[in-house]
mmCIF file as Biopython writes it, N, C-alpha, C and O atoms, coordinates in Angstrom:
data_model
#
loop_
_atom_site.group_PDB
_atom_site.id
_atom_site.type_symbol
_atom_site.label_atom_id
_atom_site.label_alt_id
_atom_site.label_comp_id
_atom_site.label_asym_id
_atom_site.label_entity_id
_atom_site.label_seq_id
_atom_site.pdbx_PDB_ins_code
_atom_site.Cartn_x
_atom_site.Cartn_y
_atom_site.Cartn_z
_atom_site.occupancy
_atom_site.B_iso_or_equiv
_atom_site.auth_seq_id
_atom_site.auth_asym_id
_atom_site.pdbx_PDB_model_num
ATOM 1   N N  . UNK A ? 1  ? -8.935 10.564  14.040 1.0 0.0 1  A 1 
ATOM 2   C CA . UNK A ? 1  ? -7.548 10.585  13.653 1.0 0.0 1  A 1 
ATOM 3   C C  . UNK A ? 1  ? -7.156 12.024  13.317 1.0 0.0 1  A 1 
ATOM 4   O O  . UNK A ? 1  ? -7.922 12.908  12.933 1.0 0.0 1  A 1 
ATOM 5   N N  . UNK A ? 2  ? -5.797 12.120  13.531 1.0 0.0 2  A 1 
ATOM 6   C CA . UNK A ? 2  ? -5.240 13.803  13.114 1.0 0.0 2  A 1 
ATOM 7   C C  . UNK A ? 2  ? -5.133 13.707  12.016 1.0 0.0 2  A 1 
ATOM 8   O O  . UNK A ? 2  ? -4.572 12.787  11.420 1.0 0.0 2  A 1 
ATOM 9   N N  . UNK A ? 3  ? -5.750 14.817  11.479 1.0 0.0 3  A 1 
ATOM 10  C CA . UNK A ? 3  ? -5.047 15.150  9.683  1.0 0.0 3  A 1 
ATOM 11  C C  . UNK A ? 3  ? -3.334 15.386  9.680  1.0 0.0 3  A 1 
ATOM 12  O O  . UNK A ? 3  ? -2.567 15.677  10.598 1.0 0.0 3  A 1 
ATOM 13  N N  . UNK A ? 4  ? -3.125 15.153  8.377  1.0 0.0 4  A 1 
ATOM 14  C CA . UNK A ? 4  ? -1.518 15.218  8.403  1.0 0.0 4  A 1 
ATOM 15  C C  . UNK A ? 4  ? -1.426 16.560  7.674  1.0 0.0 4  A 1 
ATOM 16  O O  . UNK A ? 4  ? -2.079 16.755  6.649  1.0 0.0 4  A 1 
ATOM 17  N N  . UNK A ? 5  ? -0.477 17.644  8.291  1.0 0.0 5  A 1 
ATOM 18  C CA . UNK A ? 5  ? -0.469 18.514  7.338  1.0 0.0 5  A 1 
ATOM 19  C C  . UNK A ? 5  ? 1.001  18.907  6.927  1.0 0.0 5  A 1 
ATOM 20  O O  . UNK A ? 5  ? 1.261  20.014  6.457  1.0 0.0 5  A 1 
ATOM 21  N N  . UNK A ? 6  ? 2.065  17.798  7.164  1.0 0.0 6  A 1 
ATOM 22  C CA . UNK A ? 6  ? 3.297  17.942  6.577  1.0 0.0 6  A 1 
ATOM 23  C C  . UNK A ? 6  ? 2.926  17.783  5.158  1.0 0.0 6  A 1 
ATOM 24  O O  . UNK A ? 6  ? 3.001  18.788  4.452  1.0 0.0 6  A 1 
ATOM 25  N N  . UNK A ? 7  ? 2.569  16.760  4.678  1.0 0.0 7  A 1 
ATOM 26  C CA . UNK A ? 7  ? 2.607  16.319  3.335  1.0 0.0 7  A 1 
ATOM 27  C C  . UNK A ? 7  ? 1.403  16.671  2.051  1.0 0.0 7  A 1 
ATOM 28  O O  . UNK A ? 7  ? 0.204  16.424  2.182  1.0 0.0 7  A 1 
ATOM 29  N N  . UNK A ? 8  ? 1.930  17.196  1.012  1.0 0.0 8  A 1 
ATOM 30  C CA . UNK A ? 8  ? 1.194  17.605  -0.291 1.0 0.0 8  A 1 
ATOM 31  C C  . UNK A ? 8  ? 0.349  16.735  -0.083 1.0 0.0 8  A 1 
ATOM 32  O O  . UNK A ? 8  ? 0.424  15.911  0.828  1.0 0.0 8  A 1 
ATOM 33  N N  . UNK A ? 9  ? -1.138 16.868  -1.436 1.0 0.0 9  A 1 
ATOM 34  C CA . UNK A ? 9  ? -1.596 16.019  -1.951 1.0 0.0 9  A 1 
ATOM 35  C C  . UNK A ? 9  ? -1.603 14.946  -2.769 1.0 0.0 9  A 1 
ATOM 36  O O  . UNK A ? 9  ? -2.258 13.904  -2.747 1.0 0.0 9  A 1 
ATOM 37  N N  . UNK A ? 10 ? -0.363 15.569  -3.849 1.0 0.0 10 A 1 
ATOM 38  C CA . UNK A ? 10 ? 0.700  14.463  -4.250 1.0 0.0 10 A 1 
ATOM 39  C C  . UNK A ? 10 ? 1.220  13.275  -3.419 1.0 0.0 10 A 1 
ATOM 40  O O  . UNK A ? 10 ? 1.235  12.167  -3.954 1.0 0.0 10 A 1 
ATOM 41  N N  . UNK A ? 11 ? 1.746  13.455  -1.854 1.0 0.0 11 A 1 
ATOM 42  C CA . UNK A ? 11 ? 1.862  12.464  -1.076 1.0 0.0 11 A 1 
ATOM 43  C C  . UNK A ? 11 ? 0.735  11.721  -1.187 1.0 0.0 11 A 1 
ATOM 44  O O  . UNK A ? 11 ? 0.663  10.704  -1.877 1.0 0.0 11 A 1 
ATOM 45  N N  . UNK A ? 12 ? -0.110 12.157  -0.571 1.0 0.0 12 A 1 
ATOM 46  C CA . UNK A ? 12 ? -1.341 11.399  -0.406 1.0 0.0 12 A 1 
ATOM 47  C C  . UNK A ? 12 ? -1.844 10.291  -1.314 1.0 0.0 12 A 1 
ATOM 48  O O  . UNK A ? 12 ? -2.126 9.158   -0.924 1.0 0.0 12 A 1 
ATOM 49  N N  . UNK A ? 13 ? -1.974 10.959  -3.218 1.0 0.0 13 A 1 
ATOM 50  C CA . UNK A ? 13 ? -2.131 10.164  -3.799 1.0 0.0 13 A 1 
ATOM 51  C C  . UNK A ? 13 ? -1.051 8.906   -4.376 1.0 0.0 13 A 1 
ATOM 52  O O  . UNK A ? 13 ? -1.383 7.861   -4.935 1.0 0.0 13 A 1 
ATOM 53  N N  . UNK A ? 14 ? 0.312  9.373   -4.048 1.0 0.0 14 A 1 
ATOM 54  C CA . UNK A ? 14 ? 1.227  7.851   -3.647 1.0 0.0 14 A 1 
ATOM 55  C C  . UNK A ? 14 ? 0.865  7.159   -2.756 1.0 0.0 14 A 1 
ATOM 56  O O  . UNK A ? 14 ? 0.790  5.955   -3.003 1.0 0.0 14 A 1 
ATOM 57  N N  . UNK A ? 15 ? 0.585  7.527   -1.702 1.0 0.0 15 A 1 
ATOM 58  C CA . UNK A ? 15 ? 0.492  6.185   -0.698 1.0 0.0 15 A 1 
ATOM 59  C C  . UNK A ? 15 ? -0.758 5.836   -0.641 1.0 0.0 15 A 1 
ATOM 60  O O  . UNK A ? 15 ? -1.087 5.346   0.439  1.0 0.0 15 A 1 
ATOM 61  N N  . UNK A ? 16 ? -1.833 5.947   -1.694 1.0 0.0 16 A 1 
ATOM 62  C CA . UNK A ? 16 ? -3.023 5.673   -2.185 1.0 0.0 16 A 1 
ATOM 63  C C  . UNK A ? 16 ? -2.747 4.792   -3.299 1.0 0.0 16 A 1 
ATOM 64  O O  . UNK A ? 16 ? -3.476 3.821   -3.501 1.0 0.0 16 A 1 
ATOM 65  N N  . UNK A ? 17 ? -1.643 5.079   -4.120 1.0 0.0 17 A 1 
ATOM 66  C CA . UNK A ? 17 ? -1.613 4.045   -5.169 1.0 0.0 17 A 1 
ATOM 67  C C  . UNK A ? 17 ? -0.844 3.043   -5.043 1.0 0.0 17 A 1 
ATOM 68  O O  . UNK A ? 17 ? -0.775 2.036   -5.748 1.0 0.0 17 A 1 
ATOM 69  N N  . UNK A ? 18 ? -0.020 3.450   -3.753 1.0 0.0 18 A 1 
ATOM 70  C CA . UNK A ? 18 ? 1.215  1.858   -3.447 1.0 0.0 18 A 1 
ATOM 71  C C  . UNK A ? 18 ? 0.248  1.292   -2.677 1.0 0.0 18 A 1 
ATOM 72  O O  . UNK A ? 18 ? 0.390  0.083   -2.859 1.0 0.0 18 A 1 
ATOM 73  N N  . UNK A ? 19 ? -0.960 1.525   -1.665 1.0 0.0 19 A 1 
ATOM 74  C CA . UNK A ? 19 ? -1.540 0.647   -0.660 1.0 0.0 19 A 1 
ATOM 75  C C  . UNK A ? 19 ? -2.510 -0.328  -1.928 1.0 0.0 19 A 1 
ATOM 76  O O  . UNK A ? 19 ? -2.695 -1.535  -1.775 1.0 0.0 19 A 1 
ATOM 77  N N  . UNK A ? 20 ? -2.971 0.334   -2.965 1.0 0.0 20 A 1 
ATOM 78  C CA . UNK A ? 20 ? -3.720 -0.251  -4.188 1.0 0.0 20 A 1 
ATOM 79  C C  . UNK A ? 20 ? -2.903 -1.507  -4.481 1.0 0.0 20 A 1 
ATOM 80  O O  . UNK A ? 20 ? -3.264 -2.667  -4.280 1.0 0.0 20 A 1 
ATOM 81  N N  . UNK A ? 21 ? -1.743 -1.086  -4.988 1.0 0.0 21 A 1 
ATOM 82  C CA . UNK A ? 21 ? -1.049 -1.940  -5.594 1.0 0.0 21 A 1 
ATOM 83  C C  . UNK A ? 21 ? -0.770 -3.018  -4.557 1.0 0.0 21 A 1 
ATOM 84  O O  . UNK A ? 21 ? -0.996 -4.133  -5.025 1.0 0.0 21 A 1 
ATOM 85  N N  . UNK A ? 22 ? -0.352 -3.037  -3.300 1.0 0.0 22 A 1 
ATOM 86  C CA . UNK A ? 22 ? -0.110 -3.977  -2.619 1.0 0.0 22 A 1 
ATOM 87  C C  . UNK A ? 22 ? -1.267 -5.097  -2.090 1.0 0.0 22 A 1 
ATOM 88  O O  . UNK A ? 22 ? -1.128 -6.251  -1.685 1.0 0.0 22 A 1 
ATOM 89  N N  . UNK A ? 23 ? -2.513 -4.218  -2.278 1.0 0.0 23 A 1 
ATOM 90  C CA . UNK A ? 23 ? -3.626 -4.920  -1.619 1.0 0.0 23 A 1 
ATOM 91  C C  . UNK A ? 23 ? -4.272 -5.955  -3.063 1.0 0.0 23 A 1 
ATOM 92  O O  . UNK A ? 23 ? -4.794 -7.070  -3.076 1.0 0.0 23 A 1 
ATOM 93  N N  . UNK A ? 24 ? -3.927 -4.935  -4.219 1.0 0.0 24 A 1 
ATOM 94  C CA . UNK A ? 24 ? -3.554 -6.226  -5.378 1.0 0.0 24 A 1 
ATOM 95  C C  . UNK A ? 24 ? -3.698 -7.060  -5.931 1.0 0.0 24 A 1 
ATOM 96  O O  . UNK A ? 24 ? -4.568 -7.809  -6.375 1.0 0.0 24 A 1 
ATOM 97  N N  . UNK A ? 25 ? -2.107 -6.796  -5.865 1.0 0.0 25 A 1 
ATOM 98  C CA . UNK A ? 25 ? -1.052 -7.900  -6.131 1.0 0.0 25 A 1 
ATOM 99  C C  . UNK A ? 25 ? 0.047  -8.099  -5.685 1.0 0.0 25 A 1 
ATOM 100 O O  . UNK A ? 25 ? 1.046  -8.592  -6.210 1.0 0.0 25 A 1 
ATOM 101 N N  . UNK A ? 26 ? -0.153 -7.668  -4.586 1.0 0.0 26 A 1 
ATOM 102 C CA . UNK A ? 26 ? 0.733  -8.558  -3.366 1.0 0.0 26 A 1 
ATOM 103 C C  . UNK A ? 26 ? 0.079  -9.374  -2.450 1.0 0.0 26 A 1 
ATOM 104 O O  . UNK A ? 26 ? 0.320  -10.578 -2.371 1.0 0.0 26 A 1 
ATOM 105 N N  . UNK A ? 27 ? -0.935 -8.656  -1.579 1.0 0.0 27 A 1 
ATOM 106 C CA . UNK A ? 27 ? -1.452 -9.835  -0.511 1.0 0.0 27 A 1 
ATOM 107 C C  . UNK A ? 27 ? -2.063 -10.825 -1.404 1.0 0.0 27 A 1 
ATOM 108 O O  . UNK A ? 27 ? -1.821 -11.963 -1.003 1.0 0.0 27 A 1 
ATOM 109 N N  . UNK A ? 28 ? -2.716 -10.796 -2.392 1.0 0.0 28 A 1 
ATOM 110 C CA . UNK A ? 28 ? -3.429 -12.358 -2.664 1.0 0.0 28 A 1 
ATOM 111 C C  . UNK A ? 28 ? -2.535 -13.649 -2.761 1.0 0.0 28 A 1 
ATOM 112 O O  . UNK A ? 28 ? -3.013 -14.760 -2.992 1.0 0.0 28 A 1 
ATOM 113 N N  . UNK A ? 29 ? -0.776 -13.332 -2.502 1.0 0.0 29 A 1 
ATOM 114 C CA . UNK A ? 29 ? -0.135 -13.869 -3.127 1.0 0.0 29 A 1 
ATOM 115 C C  . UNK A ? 29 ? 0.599  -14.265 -1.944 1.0 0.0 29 A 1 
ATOM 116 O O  . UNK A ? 29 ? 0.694  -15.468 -1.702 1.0 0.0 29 A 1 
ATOM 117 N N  . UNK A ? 30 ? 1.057  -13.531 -1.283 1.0 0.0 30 A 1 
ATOM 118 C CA . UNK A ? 30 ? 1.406  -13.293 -0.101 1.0 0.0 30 A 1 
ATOM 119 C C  . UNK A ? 30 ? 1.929  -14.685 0.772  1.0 0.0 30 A 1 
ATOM 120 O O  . UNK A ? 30 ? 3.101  -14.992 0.991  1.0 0.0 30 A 1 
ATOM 121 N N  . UNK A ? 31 ? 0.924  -15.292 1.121  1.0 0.0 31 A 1 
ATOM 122 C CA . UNK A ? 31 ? 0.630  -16.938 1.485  1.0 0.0 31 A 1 
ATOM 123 C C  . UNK A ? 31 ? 1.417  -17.924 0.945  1.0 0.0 31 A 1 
ATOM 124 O O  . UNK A ? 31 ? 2.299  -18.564 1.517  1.0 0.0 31 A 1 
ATOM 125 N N  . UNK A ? 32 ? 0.849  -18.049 -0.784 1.0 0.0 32 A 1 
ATOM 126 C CA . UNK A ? 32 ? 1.698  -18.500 -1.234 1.0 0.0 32 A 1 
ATOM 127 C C  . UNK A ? 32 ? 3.334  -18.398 -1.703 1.0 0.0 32 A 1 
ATOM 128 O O  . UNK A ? 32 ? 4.010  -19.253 -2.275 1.0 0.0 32 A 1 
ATOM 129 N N  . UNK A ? 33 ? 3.606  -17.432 -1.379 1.0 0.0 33 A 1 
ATOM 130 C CA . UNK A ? 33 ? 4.613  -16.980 -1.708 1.0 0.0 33 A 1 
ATOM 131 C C  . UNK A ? 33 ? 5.857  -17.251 -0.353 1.0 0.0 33 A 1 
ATOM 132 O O  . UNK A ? 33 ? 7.086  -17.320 -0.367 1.0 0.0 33 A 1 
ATOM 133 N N  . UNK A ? 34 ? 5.012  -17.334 0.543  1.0 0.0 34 A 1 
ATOM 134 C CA . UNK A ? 34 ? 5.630  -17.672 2.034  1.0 0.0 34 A 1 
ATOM 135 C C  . UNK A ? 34 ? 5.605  -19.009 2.672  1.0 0.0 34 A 1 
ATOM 136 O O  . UNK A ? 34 ? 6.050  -19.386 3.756  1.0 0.0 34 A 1 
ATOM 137 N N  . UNK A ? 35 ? 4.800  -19.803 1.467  1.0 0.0 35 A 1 
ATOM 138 C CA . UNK A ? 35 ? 5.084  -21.098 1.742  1.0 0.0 35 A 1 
ATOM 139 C C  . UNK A ? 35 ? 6.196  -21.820 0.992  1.0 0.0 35 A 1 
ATOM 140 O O  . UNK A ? 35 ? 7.024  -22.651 1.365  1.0 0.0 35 A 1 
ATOM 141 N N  . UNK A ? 36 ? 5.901  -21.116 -0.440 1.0 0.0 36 A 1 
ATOM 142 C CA . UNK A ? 36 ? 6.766  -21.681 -1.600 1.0 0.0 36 A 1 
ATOM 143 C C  . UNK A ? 36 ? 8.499  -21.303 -0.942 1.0 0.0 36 A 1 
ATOM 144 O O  . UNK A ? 36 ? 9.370  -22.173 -0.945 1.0 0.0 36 A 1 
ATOM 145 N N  . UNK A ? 37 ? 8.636  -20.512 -0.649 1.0 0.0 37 A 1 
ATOM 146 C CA . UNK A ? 37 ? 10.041 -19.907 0.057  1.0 0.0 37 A 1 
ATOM 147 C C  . UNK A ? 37 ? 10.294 -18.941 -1.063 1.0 0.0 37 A 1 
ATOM 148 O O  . UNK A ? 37 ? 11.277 -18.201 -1.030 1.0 0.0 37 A 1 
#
């Protein structure tokens, strides 16, 4: 893969802590949440 060299390291560690957060407490939920409506 290419390194990215637009973006700080600061970027990096956001979209390190939103993929955290989504992998979570979002997908475990995810399912249910798409059945319930």
């Amino acid at each position: 893969m290419i390194p990215r060299t637009v973006f700080e390291e600061e970027h990096e560690m956001f979209r390190d802590s939103v993929r955290k957060f989504l992998e979570e407490e979002i997908a475990p939920h995810h399912e249910q949440w798409k059945i319930g409506g």
